[in-house]
C-alpha positions as CSV (number, residue, x, y, z in Angstrom):
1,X,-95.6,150.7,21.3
2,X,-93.5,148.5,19.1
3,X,-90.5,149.7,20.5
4,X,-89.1,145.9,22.0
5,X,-88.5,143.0,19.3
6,X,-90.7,140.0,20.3
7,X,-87.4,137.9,20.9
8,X,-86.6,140.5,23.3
9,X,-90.3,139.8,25.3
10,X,-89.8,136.1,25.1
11,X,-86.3,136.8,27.2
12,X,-87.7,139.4,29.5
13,X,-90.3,136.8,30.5
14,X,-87.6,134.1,30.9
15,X,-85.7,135.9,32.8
16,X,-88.5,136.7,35.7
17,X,-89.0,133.1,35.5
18,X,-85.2,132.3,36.1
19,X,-84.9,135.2,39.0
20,X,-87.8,133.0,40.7
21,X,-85.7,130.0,40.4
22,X,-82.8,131.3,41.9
23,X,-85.1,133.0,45.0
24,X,-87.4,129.8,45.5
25,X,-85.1,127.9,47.7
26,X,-84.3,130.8,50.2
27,X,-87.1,130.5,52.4
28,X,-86.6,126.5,53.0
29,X,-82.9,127.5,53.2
30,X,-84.2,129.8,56.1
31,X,-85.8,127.6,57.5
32,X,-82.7,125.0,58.3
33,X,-80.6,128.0,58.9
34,X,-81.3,127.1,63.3
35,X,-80.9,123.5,62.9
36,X,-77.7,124.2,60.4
37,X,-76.5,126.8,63.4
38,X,-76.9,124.2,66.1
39,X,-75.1,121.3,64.2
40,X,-72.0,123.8,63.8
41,X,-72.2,124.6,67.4
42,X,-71.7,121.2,68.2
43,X,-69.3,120.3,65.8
44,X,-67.0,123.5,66.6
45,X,-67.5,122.7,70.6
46,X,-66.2,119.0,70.0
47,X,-63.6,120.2,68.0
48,X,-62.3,122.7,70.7
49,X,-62.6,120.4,73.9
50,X,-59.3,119.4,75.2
51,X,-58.6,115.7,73.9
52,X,-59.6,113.2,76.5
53,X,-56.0,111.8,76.6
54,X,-52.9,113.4,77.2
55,X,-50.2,112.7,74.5
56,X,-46.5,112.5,75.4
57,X,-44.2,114.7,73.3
58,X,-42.2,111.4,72.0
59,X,-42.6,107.5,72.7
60,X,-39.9,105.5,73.9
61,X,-37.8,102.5,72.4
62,X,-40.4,99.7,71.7
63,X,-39.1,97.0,74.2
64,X,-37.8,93.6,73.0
65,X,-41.1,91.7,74.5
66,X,-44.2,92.5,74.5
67,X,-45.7,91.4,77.7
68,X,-48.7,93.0,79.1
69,X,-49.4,94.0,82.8
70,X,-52.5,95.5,84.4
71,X,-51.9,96.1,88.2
72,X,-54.8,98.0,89.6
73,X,-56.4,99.9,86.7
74,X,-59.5,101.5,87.4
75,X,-61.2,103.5,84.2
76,X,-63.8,105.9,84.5
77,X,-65.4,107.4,82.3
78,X,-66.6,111.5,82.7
79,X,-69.5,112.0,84.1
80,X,-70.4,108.7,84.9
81,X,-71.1,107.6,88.5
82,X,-69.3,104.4,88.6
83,X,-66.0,103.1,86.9
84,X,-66.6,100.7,83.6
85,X,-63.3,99.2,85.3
86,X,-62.4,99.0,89.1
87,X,-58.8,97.7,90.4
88,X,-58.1,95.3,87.7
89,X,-54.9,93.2,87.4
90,X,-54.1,90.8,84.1
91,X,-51.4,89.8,82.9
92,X,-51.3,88.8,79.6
93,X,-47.5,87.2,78.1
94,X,-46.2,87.3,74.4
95,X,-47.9,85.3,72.3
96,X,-51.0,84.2,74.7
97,X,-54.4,83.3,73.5
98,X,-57.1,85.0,75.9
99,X,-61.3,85.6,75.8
100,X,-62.7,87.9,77.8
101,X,-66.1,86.8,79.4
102,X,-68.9,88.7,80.9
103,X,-72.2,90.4,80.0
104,X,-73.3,94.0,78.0
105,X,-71.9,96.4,80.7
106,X,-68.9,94.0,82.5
107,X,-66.4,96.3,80.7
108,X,-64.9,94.2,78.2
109,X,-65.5,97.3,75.3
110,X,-63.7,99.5,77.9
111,X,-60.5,97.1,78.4
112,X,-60.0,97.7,74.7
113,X,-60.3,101.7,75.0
114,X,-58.1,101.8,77.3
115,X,-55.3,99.5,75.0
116,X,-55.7,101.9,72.7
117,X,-55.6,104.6,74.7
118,X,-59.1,106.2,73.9
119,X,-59.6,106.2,77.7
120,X,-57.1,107.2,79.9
121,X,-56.9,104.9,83.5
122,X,-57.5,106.8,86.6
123,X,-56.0,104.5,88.9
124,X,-53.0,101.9,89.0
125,X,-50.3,100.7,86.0
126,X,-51.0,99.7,82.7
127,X,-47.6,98.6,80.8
128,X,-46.5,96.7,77.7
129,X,-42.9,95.3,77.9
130,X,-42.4,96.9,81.0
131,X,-43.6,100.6,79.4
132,X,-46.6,102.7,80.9
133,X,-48.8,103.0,78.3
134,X,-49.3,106.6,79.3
135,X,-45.8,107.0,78.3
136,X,-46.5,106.0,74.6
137,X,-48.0,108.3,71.8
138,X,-51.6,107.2,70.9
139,X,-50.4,106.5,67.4
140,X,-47.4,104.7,68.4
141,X,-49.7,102.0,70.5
142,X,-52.5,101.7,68.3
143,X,-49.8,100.5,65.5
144,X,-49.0,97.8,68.1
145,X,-52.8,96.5,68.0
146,X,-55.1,95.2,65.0
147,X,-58.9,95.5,65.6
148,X,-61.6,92.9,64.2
149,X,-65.1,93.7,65.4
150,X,-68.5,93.1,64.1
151,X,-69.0,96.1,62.8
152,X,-67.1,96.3,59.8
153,X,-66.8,99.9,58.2
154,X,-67.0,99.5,54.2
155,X,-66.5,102.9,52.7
156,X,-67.9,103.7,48.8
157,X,-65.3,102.8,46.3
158,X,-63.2,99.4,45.6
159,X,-62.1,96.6,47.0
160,X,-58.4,97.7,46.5
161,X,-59.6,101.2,48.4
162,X,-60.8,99.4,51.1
163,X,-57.7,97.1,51.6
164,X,-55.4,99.8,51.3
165,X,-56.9,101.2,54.4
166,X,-55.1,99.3,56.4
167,X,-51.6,99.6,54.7
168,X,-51.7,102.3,52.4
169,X,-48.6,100.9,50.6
170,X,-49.0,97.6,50.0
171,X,-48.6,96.8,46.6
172,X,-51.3,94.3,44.9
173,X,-49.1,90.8,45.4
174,X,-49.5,92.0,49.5
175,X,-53.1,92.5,49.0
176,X,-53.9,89.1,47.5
177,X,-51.9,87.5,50.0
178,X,-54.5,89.1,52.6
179,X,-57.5,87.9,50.4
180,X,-56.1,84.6,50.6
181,X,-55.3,84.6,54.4
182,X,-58.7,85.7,54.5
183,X,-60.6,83.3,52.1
184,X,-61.8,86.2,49.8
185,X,-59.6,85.3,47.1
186,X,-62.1,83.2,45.3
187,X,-64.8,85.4,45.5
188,X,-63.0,88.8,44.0
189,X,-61.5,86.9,41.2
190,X,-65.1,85.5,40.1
191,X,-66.1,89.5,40.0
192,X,-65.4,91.5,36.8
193,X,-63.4,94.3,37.9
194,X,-61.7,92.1,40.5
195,X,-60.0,94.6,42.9
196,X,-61.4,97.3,41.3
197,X,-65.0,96.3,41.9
198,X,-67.1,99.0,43.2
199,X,-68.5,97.5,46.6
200,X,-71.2,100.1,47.1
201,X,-72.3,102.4,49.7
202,X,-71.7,100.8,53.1
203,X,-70.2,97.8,51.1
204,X,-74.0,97.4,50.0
205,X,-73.3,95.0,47.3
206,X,-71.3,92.3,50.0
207,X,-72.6,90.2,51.8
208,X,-72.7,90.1,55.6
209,X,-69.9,87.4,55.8
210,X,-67.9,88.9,52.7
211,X,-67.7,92.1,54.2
212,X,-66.3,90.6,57.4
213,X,-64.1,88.3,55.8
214,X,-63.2,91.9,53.9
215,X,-61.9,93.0,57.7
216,X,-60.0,90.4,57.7
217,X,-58.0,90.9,54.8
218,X,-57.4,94.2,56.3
219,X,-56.2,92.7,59.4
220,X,-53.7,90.3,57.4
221,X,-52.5,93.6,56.1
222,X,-51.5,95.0,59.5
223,X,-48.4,92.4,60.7
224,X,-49.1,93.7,63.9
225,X,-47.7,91.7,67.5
226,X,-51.3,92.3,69.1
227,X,-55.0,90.9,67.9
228,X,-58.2,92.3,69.4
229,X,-61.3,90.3,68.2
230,X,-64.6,92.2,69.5
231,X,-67.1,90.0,69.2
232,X,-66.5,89.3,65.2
233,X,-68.7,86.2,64.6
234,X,-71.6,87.7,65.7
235,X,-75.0,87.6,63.6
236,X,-73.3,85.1,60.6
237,X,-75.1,82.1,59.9
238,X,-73.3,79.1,60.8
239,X,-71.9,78.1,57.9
240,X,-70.5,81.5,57.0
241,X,-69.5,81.5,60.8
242,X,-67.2,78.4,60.6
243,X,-65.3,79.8,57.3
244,X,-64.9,82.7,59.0
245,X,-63.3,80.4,62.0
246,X,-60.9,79.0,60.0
247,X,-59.9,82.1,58.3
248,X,-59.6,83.7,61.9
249,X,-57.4,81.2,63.0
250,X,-54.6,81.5,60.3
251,X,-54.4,85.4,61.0
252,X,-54.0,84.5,64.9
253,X,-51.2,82.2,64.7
254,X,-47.9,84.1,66.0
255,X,-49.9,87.3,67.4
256,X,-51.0,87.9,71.0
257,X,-54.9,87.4,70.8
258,X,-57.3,89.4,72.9
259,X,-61.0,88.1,71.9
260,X,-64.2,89.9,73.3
261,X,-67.2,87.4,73.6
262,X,-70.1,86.2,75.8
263,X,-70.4,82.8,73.8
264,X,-69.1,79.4,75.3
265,X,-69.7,77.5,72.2
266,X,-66.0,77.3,70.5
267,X,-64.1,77.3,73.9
268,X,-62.1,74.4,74.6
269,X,-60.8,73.0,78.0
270,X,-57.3,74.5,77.8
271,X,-58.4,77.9,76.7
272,X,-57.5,80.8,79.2
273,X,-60.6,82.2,79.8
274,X,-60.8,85.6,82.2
275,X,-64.1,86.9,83.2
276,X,-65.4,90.4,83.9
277,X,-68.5,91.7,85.9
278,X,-69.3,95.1,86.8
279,X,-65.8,96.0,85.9
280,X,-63.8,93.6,88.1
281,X,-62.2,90.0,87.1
282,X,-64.6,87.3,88.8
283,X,-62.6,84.5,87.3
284,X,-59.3,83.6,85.5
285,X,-57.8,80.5,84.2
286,X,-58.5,77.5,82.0
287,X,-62.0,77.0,80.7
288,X,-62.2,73.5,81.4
289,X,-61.4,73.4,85.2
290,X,-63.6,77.2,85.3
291,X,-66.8,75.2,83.9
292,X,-66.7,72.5,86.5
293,X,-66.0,74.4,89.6
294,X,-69.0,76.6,91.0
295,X,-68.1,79.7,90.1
296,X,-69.6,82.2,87.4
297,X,-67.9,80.6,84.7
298,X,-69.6,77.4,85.9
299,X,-72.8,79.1,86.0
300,X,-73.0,80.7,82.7
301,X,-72.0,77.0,81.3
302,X,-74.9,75.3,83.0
303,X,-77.3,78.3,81.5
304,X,-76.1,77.4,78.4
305,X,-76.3,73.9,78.8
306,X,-80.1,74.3,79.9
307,X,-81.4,76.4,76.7
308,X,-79.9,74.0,74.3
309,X,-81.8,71.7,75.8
310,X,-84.9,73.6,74.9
């Protein structure tokens, strides 16, 4: 009837088209709306479980050493039908070098958790410098430990971002100290943004061996009394292993060094050794005397010894 300008048409049809766009999605939206639910459900139920360790209201002096004693700790975990660690006792001084032997399973993983206190014992003492651990805020022990594993978490964003993870004030001097300690230095000067390189999602553009040697610059960070190494060598090539090696070494001089492995190769005769199966010590003491007796130590050795033959 004439009565609407054309310009007027064009934008009523435009607009249906828009109101379309704005409803299309619903239904798929609908569609994840269970799965969405369920996720929440799970999320809001971890959140509102009881943490699995009980924290003390303070923590008490730190003590002048730092000496640690396991007399008859047993973990076990909820649910599960036998301990990951029955009646264990190690004793571990200031300063010591130790690697912890035994297969998948043995409970070397769970000796860490419960350092850290992400597992709480069940059974026996557990004390550093005379102090029960259970006696210690969780945050207050853990800034007694640095971890190494081989699983290094690389988050999107920088170098300097992931560095400063591990000591959020450390100014840039502190951080190229670490890269140095680490043997990184060389390799973030070469890049154009240096520190403020981008390393990707996942640290996708590093290398398996840079993003490890990245952990390690974290670690130098940390001046903490107490180095756990879980298995942090693991799936380098050899060449990327032994500069990894000789960077490890530096960091560990001067710190208390608890290593995780089930590798012989880079043991040496006077090394302190202390091997776990099914959650129990089987053996203790110095490598060298360990691999010529005829115990599981011995055993393992002479397994290794046969498939380099082949």
């Amino acid at each position: 009837a004439h009565r609407i300008a054309g310009p007027v048409i064009a934008l009523l049809a435009l607009g249906a088209m828009a109101a379309f766009e704005a409803v299309a999605p619903l239904p798929a939206a609908f569609q994840l709306l269970g799965g969405m639910a369920d996720s929440a459900r799970r999320v809001f139920d971890l959140l509102d479980r009881p943490p699995p360790v009980a924290e003390p209201a303070s923590s008490p002096r730190r003590p002048a050493r730092l000496d640690l004693r396991l007399d008859g700790v047993s973990l076990r975990y909820p649910g599960a039908a036998h301990p990951a660690l029955a009646g264990i006792d190690l004793a571990i001084a200031e300063g010591e070098h130790v690697t912890i032997l035994g297969r998948s399973g043995a409970g070397k993983t769970s000796l860490f958790n419960l350092l850290l206190r992400f597992a709480p014992h069940e059974a026996g003492t557990a004390t550093i410098g005379g102090v029960d651990l259970a006696t210690i805020r969780g945050d207050d022990l853990r800034s007694l430990f640095t971890v190494v594993s081989q699983t290094t978490a690389i988050f999107a964003g920088t170098l300097r971002d992931n560095l400063l993870l591990a000591r959020p004030d450390a100014d840039d001097a502190a951080l190229w100290r670490a890269l140095e300690t680490a043997r990184l230095a060389d390799f973030v000067r070469a890049r154009p943004g240096g520190l403020d390189s981008l390393v990707g999602e996942a640290g996708a553009k590093l290398s398996g061996g840079e993003a490890r040697r990245l952990s390690l610059a974290r670690a130098a960070l940390r001046a903490t009394p107490f180095l756990l190494l879980d298995e942090p060598t693991e799936g380098l090539d050899p060449l990327t292993e032994a500069e990894f090696r000789r960077a490890l070494a530096g960091l560990a001089a001067g710190r208390t060094v608890i290593a995780i492995t089930h590798r012989l190769d880079h043991l040496a005769d006077d090394d302190r050794v202390v091997m776990l199966a099914e959650g129990r010590i089987v053996a203790d003491g110095r490598f060298g005397a360990l691999r010529q007796g005829a115990g599981p130590v011995a055993r393992l050795s002479r397994l290794r010894e046969m498939s380099l033959r082949f």
